[in-house]
C-alpha positions as CSV (number, residue, x, y, z in Angstrom):
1,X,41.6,-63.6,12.8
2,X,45.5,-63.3,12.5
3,X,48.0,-65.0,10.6
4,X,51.8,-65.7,9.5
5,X,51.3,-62.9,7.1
6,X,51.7,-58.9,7.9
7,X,53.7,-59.7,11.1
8,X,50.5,-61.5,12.5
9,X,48.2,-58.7,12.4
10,X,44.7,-59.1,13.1
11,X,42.3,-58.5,10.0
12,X,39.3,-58.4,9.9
13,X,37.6,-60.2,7.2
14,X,34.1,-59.1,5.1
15,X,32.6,-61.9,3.2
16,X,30.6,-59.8,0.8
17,X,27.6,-57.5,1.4
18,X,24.0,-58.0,0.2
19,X,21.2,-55.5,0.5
20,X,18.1,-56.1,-1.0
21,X,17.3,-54.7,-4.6
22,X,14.5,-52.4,-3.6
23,X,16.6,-51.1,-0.3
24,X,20.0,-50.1,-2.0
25,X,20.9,-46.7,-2.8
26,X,19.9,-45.4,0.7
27,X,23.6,-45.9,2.3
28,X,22.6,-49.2,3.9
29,X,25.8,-50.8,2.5
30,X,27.9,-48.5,3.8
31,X,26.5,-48.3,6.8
32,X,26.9,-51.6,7.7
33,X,30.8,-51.4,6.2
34,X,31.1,-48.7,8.0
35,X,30.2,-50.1,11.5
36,X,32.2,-53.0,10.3
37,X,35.5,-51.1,9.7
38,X,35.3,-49.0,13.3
39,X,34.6,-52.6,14.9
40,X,37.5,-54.0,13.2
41,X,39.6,-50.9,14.4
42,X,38.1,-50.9,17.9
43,X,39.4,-54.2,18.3
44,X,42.9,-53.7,16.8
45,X,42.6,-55.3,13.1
46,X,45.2,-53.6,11.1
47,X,43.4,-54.7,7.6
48,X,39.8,-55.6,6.6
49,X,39.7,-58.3,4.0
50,X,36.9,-58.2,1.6
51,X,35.9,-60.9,-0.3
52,X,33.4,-60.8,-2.9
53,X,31.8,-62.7,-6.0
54,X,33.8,-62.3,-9.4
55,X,30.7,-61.5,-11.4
56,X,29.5,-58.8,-9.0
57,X,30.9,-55.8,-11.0
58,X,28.4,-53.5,-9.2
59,X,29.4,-54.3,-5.9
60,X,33.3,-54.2,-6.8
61,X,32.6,-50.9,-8.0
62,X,30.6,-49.7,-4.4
63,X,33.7,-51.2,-2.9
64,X,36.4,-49.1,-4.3
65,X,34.2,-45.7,-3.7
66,X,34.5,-46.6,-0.2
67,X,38.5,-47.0,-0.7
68,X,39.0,-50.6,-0.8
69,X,41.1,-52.1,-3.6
70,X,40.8,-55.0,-5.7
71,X,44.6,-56.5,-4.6
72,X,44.5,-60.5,-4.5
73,X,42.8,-63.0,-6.5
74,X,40.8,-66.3,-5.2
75,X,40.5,-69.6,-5.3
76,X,37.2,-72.4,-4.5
77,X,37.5,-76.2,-5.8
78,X,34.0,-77.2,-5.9
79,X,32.9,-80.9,-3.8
């Protein structure tokens, strides 16, 4: 996806990642971030976008070991 923003640079864009309970701590997540990332460079994204839950403290916290940074806030209006 590119927009107006960042001189129309492609991002690529994460919408959260779930692992089961009894399967995390083996490096699945980052795995699949991982393979994620050097698809996202393969194809010439300049920035991944991660979106995640606000109440998901663990998962913010798995996402800034791997170097990503909480930087922008969002926004939903419920139908």
């Amino acid at each position: 996806m590119s927009g107006l923003s960042r001189l129309g640079a492609t991002r690529l864009t994460v919408e959260a990642v779930r692992v089961a309970a009894k399967l995390r701590g083996i490096g699945l997540g980052s795995a699949m971030l991982d393979w994620a990332v050097a698809e996202g460079r393969r194809r010439g994204a300049a920035l991944v976008q991660l979106t995640s839950d606000k109440k998901r403290e663990d998962a913010h916290r798995f996402y800034e070991r791997l170097g990503f940074a909480a930087t922008h806030v969002g926004f939903k209006l419920f139908l």
